[in-house]
N, C-alpha and C positions, 0 to 999 in steps of 0.2 A: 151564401149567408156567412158573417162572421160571425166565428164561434171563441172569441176572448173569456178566458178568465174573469179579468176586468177590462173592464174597455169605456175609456173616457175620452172623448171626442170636442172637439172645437176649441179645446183651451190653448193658450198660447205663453207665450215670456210671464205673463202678468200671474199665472194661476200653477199655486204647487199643490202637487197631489203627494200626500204621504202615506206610503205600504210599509208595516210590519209583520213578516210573514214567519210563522214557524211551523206552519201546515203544508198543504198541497193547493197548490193553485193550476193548473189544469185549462187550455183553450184548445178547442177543437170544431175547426172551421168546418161548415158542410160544403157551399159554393165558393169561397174563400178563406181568406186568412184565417190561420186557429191561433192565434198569439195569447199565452199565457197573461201577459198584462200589457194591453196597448193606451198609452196617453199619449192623446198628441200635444201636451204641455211638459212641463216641468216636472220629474217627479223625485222623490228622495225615499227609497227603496231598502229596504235594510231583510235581510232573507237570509235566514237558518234553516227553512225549511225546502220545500219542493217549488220551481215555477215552471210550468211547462208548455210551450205551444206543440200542439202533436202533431196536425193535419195543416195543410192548406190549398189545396187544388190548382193547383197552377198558379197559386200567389207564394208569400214568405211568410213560412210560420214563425213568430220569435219566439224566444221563452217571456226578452221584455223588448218593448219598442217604445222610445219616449223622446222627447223634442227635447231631453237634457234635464240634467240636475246629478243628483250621487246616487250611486246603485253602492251597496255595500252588501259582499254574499260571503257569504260561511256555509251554504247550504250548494245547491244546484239548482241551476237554469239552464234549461237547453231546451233547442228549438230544435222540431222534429217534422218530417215529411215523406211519407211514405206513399201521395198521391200527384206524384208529378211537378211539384214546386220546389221551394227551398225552404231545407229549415236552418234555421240563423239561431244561434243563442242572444245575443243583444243588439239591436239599432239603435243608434241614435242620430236624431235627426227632425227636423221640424217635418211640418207636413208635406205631405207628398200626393194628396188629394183635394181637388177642390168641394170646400163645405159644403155648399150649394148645391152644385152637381154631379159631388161623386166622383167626377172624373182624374184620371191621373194627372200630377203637374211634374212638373220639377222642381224633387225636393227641396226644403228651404233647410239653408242652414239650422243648429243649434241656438237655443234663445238662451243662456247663460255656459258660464264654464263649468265643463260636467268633469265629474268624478265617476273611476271604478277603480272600486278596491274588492281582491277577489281572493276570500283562504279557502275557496272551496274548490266548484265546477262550475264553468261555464262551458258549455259544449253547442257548436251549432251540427248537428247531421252531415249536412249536402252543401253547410257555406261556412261561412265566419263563425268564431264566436262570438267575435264583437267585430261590429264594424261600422263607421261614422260615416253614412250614405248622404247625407244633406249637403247644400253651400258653402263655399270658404265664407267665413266674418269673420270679426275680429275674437270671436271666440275661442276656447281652448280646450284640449281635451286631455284628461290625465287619467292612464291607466295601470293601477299598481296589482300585481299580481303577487300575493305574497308567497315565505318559502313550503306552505302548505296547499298553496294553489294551484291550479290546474287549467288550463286551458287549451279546449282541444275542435281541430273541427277543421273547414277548407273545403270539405267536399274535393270534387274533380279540378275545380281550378284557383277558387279563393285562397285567401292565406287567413289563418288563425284571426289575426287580430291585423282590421282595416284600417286607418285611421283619415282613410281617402283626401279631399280637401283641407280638412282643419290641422291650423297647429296642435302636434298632439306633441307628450312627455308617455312614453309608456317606459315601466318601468319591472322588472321580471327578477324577482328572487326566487320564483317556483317553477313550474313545469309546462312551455308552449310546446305542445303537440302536433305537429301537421296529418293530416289521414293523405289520399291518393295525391294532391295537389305538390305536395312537398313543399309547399310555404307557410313559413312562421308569422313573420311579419311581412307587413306592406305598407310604408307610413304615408304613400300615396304622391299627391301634390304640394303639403302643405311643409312649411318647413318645421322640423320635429327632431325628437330625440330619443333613441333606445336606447336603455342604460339595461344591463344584464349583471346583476348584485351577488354576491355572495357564495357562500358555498354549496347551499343546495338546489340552485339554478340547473335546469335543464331544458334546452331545448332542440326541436327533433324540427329537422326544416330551413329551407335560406329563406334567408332575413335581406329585404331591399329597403335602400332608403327613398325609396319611389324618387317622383321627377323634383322635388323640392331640395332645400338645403338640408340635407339633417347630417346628422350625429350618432356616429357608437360609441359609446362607451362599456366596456369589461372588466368587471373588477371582483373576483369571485374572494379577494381578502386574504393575506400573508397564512398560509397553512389550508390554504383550500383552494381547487382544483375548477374548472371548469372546460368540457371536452366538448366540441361540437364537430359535427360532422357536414351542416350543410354550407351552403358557398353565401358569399358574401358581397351585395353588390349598391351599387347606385350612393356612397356615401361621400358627404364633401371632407368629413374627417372620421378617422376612426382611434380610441383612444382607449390603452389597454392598462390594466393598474395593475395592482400588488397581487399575488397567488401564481397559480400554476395556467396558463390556458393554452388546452390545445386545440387550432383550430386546421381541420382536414380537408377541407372544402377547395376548390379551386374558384377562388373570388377575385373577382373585377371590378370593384370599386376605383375611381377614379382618384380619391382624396389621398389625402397624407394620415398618415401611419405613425402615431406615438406612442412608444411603451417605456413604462416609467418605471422608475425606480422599482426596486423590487417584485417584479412582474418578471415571469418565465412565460414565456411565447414559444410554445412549438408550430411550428408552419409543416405541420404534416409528419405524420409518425411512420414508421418503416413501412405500413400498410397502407401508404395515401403518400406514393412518394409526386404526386401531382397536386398536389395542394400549392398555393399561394394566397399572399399579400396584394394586397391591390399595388397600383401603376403610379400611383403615388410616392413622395417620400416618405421613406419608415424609418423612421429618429431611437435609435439604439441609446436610453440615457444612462448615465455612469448605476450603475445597482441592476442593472435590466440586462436581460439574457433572452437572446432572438434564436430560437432553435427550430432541427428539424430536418426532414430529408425533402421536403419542398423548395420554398422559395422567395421571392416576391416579383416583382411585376416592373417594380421601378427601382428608383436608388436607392442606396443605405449609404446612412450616418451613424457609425458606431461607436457613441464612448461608452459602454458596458459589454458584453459579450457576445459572439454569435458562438452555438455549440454545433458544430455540424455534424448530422449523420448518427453514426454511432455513440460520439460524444454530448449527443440530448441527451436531459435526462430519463430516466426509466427506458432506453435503449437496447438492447438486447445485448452482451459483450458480439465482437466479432463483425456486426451487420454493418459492414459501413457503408456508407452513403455521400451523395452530394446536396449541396445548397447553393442553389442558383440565385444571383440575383441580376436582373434582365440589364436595368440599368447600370449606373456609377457608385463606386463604392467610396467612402470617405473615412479613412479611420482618425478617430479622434480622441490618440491614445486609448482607444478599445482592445479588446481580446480577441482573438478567435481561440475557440478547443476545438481538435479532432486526434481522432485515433487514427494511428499506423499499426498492421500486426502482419508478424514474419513468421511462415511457416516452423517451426521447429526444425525441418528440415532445408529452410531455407530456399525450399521450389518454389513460393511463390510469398508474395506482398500486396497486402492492400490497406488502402488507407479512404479515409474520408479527401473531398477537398473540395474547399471553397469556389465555385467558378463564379466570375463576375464577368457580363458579357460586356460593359462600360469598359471603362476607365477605371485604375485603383488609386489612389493617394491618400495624403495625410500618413499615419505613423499607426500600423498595427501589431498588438504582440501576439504570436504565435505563439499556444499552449502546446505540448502534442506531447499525448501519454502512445508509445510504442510499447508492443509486447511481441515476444517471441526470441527464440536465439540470436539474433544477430545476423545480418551477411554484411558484405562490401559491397554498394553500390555498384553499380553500371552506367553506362550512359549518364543522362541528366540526374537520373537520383528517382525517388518516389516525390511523385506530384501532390502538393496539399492544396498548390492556389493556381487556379487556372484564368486567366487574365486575356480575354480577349480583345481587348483595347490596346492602352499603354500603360504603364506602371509606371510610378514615382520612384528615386532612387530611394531605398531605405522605406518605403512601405509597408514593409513587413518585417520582422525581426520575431528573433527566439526569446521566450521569455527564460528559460531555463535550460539547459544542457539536454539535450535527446539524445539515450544511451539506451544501446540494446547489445548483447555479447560484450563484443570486447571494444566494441565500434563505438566511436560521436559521431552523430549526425549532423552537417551544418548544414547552415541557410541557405541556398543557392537563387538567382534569378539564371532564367535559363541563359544562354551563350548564344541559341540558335536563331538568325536573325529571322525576322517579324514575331517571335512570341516574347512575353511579358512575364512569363509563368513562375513560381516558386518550386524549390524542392529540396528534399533533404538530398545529401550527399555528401558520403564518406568522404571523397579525395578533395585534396587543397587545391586540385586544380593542377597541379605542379606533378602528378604522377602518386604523389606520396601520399599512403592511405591515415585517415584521421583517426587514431586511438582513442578510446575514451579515456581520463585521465588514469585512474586506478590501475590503466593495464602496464602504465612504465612499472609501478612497483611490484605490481604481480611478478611480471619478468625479471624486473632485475634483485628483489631481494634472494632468491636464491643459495643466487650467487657470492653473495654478499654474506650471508650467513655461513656459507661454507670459508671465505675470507675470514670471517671471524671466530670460525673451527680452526683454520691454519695458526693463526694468532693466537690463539691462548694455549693452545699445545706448544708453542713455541720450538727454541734452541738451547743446547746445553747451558752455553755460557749466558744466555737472555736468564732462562730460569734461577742458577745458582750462584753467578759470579765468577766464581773461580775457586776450585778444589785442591788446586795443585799449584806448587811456584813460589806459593809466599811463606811456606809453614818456616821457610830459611830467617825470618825477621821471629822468630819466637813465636811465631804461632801453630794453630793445629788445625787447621782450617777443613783438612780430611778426616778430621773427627766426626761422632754423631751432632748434628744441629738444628736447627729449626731455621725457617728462611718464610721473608714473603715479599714479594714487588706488589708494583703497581704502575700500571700502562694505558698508554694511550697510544692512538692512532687515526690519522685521518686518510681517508681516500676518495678522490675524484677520478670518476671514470665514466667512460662512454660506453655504450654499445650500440655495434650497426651506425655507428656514426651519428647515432641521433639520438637516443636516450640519455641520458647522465645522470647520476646516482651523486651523490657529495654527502660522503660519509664523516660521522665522530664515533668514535669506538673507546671506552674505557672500560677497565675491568681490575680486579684486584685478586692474585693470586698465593695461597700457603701453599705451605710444603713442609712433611716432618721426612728426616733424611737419617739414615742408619749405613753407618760404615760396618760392613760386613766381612771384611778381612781385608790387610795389610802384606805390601809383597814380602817376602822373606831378605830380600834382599837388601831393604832399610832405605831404599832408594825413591820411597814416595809415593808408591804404586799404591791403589787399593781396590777396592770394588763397595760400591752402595747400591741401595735402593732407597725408594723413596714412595709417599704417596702423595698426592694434590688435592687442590679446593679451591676454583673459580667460581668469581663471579664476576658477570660481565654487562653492560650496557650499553647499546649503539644506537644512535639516530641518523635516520639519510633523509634528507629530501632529494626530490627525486622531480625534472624537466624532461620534456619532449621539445627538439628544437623547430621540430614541422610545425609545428601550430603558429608558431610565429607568420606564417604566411595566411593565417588570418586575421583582420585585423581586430575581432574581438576577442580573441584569445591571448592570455600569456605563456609562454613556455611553462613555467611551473605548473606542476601538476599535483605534487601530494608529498606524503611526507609516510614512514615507519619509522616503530620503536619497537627493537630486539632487545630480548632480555635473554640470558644464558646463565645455567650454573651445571658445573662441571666437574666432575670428580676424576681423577686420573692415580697414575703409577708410572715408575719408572725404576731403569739397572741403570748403573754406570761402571765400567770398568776404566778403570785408570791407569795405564803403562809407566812403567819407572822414567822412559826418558818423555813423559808429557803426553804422548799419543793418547786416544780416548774412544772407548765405544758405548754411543748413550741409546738405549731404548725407550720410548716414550708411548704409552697408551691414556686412551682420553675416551669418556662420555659423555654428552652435553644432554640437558634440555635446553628448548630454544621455543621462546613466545612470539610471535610477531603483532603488530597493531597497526591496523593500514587505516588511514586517513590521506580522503583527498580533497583537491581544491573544490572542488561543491560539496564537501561532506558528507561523502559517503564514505564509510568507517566498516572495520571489520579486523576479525582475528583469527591467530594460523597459531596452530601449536605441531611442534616435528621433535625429531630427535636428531645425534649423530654420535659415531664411533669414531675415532681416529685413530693412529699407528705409527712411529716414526722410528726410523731408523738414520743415526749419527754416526760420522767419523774423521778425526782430524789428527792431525801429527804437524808438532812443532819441529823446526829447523834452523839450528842459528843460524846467522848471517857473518861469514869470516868473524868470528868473536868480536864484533860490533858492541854485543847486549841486544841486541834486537832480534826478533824472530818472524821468521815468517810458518803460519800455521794451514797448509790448506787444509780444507772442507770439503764436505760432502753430505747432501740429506734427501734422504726420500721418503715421503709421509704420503700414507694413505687413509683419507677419510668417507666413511659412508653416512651420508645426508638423506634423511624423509622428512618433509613437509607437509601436511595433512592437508587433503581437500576443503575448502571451504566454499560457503555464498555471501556474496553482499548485496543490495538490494536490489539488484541489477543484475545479475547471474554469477554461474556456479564458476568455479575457480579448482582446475583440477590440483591433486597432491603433486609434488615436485620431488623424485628420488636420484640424487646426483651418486654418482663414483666418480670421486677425484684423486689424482695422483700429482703430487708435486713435486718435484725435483730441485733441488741449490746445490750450486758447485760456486766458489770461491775462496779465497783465500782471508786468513787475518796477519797483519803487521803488529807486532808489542815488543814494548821493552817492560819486561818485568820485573817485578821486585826493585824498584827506585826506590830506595831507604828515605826515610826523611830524617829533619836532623838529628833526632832524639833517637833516632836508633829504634822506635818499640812501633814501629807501623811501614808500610809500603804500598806503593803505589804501581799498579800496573794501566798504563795506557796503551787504546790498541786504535785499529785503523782494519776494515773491513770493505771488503768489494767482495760482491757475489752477482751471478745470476741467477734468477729462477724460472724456473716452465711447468706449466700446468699441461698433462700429455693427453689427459682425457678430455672429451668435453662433456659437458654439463648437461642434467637431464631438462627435458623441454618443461613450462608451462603451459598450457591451456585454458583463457577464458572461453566459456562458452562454446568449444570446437576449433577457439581458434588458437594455432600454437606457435610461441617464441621460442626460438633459442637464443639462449642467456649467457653465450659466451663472454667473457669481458679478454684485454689484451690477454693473451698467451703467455707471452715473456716477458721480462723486464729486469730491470738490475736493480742492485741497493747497494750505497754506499754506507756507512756508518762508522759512528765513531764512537769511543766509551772509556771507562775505566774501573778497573778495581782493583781497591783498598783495603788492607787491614787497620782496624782502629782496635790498636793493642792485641792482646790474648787471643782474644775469644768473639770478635765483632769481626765483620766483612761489609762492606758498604760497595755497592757496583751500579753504574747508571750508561745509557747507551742513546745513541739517538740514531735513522738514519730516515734518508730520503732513497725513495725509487720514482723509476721513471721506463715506463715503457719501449719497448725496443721492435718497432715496428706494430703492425696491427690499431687498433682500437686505441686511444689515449688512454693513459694510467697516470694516477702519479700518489704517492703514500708518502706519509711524513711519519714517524713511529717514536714514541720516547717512554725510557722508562724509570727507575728506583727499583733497588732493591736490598735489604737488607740482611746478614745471613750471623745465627748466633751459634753458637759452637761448643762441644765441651769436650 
């Protein structure tokens, strides 16, 4: 016996039955069916309240069953069965009985295009919750589920929501449930369309596009998320929009794969590293990001991003992973991101990486965030792109410098014949390991600064001019005085043959100077002291000439700016017949400003002390008027450099003890009267060598350490003079060139002014 609710029979296309419910409607079949509301016409349904089929004996209880028209629920409906049948929450479909007889037929199609729109519960028990059992016609069927609705049901083997035969449009802003069956949808034979909306879409279950033509579309909307976990199959196109969606499932759809603009695609997150894309192509567009530790099935077309691995978003740091894709890869000016990370202790490295079991071509940029201290490659290098096919020349490229310690990572295609593969690697190939830019100047300012402690501490006659020689023209030149220069200097230099530093050095030095006694003997002698006040500023750029053996690289690397101010003292004794003994001490501060060619920046602040010790004695030349003066100096400086970080790793402090040594001699004719009789001129003529006896303390980026030696020896020749202008004025200027003598290239050019007043 059927036990319907309501139950309207024989009507067909021609007859609408209209239900508004905000009660309980309730069927309960004794020998059959117990459907909530059965019409076998048309009906237009609108329900806030309760609709129920409970019972059905070996038949299908529904909540509704109707030959078509619009069901609109806010309430619940659900088909219920607890005596050996099926319970269904909706049929639609014509009849399925002959009038006459009673007996079963084969369903008949839908008699108009029906509608379900659902903010509520549809629920079937043991089957569907909706599901379109009648004949293909030219009918349609659209079912909206809104973002407060629900639909749940499948039973053992059904899927949620049928849409069998008919062209259907369903449509899911809310919640498809599967119970044991684990299917959501099943759009059948009919060619149809599942669109899945917005941000609070969920659903639990694979979704098929049955045997017809259809369509997915995903589009959960710019700021909202959409996660699904079941697999994904039988679609002729699948098409992914704007928001986040992650999809875990390992799916085999056949179709092509579009995700657009704005749309983030995880193909499997670090717990579902078996997820895939159907076999299809999957079209990467410029704004669009294909991620994930899955896959796809068939080829990729990239112009937007693939993130692989670790570099997905919401990724765990550290887990890194691969992305396979089965087919051919096409980059069309696209990204890829993965992460590389190196132990701290440098035992071990892992990185994400692309494997494409195809072909790779077209033009891709390689993002790649590394982290950890730094090593030196090995072998091939760390592998990001595993290419089982053939690869295009220039296929892939670095969008950015990859820098970890002190190391750059370049690009590499493997060497080894029949692979295709990509990978970072320190060495140019040529033996010679790849620095990262910033590490030339790490290394060589140092050294450099301590050049520029030697230099402003200077030489007797650099700092004062000349004390002694000319007081014979009227003057008193060994008087108390005030004195100040100002100098310059340039140097170029190597180290290890491959660095070079190309220095400008300027600095401006006083001096107040107190004659402290006079020899007794009237003959010239006297003794001073004195105290100082520098200030100083130098700029190097600074090249690597290994790099040149790549061909994206230029030698230059970066640039420093040294700032220095210095406060000092000195004795001088001065022997009757010209001899001299000068002591010189010096403290500096010392700033440094490192900038390099990718602009990474950073600053070093140290100190230093210096010490010098002078001595020279003039010798005519057979009463020529000319003299010869040798030299002698030994200056000792102590250098600390303060540890710093740039954004790339830590840069140990740098504490040098340097010892310098000059032995030479000078040439002058002193005292040239001019013609007025009230001033003189002395011109000289200088040769020296100098030796640095110590070497230099080491830097450390990251572990890993330079020594900063530059040439050893070298000579200097120079040339100068000094003048008295009248009384009480002394005017002195110098220039000379050096040039290294064996070792490392060197070479200095050095000029200066200076001025000395007297009283």
């Amino acid at each position: 016996m059927n036990g319907s609710g309501i139950n309207i029979d024989g009507f067909n296309a021609k007859e609408v039955v209209t239900i508004n419910n905000a009660g309980v409607i309730i069927g309960n079949g004794v020998t059959g069916d117990g459907d909530g509301v059965d019409v076998d016409g048309l009906v237009n349904i609108t329900n806030s309240g309760t609709i129920r089929g409970a019972m059905a004996f070996n038949d299908v209880s529904e909540g509704v069953t109707a030959g078509g028209g619009t069901i609109v629920n806010s309430g619940t409906i659900v088909g219920e069965n607890t005596a050996g049948g099926v319970g269904r929450g909706i049929t639609l479909a014509g009849v399925d009985k002959d009038p006459i007889t009673k007996l079963p037929i084969a369903p008949q199609g839908i008699y108009a295009n029906s509608t379900i729109v659902n903010s509520g519960l549809i629920r079937g028990q043991s089957d569907s919750a909706i599901a379109v059992t009648g004949g293909r016609n030219a009918f349609t069927v659209t079912v909206i589920n809104q973002a407060s609705g629900v639909l749940e049901g499948g039973g053992a083997t059904a899927a949620v929501v049928n849409t069998g035969a008919s062209d259907a449009t369903v449509i899911n802003y809310g919640t498809i449930t599967a119970d044991q069956s684990g299917k959501a949808v099943d759009l059948g034979s009919g060619n149809s369309t599942l669109q899945i909306l917005g941000g609070s879409a969920v659903v639990n279950g694979d979704v098929s596009g049955g045997t017809g033509t259809s369509t997915l579309t995903i589009t959960p909307g710019t700021g909202n998320a959409f996660n699904y976990n079941g697999a994904i199959s039988n679609f002729s196109a699948v098409s992914l929009g704007a928001g986040t969606i992650t999809l875990n499932g390992a799916s085999t759809y056949a179709g092509t794969t579009a995700i657009a603009s704005g749309a983030t695609v995880i193909a499997g997150d670090a717990s579902h590293r078996n997820a895939t894309l159907g076999s299809g192509l999957t079209t990467v567009a410029a704004g669009a990001t294909l991620a994930g530790y899955g896959g796809t099935l068939g080829s990729v077309t990239n112009a937007g991003m693939i993130a692989v691995g670790s570099a997905s978003p919401g990724a765990a740091a550290g887990s890194t992973g691969t992305f396979t894709i089965a087919g051919n890869y096409i980059g069309n000016n696209g990204t890829a991101l993965l992460n590389a990370s190196i132990a701290n202790d440098g035992s071990s490295v892992a990185s994400d990486q692309l494997v494409i079991n195809g072909n790779a071509s077209g033009t891709t940029t390689l993002k790649v965030n590394i982290t950890g201290a730094g090593i030196a490659t090995s072998g091939s290098g760390i592998q990001l792109v595993q290419v089982n096919g053939t690869s295009a020349a220039g296929a892939f490229r670095l969008a950015a410098p990859v820098q970890a310690g002190a190391y750059q990572y370049l690009l590499r295609e493997s060497a080894a014949a029949g692979t295709a593969s990509w990978y970072l690697s320190t060495s140019y190939g040529s033996g010679a390991t790849a620095y990262r830019a910033a590490t030339v100047a790490y290394a060589m300012t140092p050294q450099l600064v301590t050049d520029f402690g030697f230099t402003t501490l200077g030489r007797f006659q650099e700092r004062m001019g000349s004390l002694r020689g000319d007081a014979g023209q009227g003057g008193n030149s060994s008087a108390n005085g005030v004195w100040g220069r100002v100098f310059g200097k340039t140097m170029d230099a190597d180290m290890s043959s491959r660095f070079n530093a190309d220095e400008r050095l300027f600095a401006a030095q006083f001096g107040r100077d107190w004659r402290l006694a006079t020899d007794a003997s009237g003959m010239g002698g006297s003794a001073h002291a004195g105290v100082t006040a520098t200030f100083g500023t130098a700029s190097a750029s600074f090249s690597d000439s290994a790099r040149t053996l790549d061909p994206t690289l230029s030698a230059a690397t970066g640039s420093v700016t040294m700032q220095a101010q210095s406060v000092g003292a000195y004795w001088t004794r001065i022997l009757p017949q010209g001899a001299y003994v000068d002591v010189t001490t010096q403290v500096s501060h010392y700033r440094n400003k490192y900038s390099d060619v990718g602009g990474i920046g950073a600053t070093q602040n140290g100190f230093g002390a210096a010490l010098s010790g002078e001595i020279g004695h003039p010798f005519a030349i057979m009463g020529s008027g000319v003299t010869i003066e040798p030299q002698a100096q030994l200056a000792y400086q102590y250098l600390h450099l303060n540890g710093f970080s740039d954004s790339v790793s830590s840069v140990s402090g740098n504490t040098t003890n340097a010892l310098r040594g000059r032995i030479g001699f000078k040439l002058s004719a002193p005292d040239l009267a001019n013609v007025a009789g009230i001033g003189s001129a002395s011109p000289y003529l200088t040769f020296d060598v100098v030796h640095d006896f110590l070497s230099p303390g080491q830097t450390s980026v990251a572990g890993a350490t330079f020594d900063s030696s530059l040439a050893k020896t070298w000579y200097e020749l120079g040339a100068g003079m000094a003048a008295t202008l009248g009384r009480t004025s002394s005017l002195y200027a110098s220039v000379k060139y050096a040039r290294n003598l064996g070792g490392d290239y060197r070479r200095n050019v050095y000029g200066q002014v200076g001025y000395r007043y007297h009283w």
